[in-house]
N, C-alpha and C positions, 0 to 999 in steps of 0.2 A: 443464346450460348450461356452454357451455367458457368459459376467463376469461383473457384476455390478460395477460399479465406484460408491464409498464412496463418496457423496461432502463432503466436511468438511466447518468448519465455515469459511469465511474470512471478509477480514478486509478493502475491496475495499471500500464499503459507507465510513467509517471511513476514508479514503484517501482521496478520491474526499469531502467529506466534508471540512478536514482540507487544503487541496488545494484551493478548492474554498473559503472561509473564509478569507484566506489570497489573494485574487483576481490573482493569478497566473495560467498562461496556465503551461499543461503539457509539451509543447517543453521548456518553460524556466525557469521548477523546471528539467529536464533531465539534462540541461545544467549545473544549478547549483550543481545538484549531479552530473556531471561528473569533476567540477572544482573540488569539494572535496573528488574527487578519484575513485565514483562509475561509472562503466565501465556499463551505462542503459542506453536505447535508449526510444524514446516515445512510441515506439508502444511495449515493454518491461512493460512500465510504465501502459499503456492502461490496459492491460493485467492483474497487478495489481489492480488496480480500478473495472476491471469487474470482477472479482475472477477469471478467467480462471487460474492464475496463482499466488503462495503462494510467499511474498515478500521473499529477502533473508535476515539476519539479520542485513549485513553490509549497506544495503540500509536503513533499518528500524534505527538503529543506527544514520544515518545520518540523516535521514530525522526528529529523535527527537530532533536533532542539531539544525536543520534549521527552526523546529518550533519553538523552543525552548517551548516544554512541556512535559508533563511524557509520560509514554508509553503506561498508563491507556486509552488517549482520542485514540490510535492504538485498543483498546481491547473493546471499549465501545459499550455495548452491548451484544458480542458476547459470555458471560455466561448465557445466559438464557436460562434453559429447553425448549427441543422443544419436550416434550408428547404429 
């Protein structure tokens, strides 16, 4: 019996935006989330960005750190009815 996979909403544009805004490559925001404790690699990170993969929250935590913004510009968007 085949089994549908649910995508759910995520939050990768929202990533790669606030990355790129701030002109940082992905090997050297890994880097800096791994100075501040999170154990992520870039192709972890990638993975994030392209939705394949739901961030964890201690990354997310961190990464509001380092932009220093609310959690809101992580979520923007992604309440909008899809009927």
């Amino acid at each position: 019996m085949e089994q549908k996979i649910r995508r759910d909403r995520n939050m990768g544009s929202n990533l790669r935006r606030l990355r790129l805004e701030r002109g940082i490559s992905q090997e050297k925001l890994c880097a800096e989330l791994q100075r501040r404790g999170c154990d992520i690699g870039r192709t972890t990170y990638a993975k994030y960005e392209s939705g394949e993969l739901n961030i964890r929250a201690s990354v997310l935590i961190e990464l509001r750190k380092f932009y220093n913004c609310a959690y809101d510009e992580f979520f923007a968007g992604l309440d909008v009815d899809e009927s």
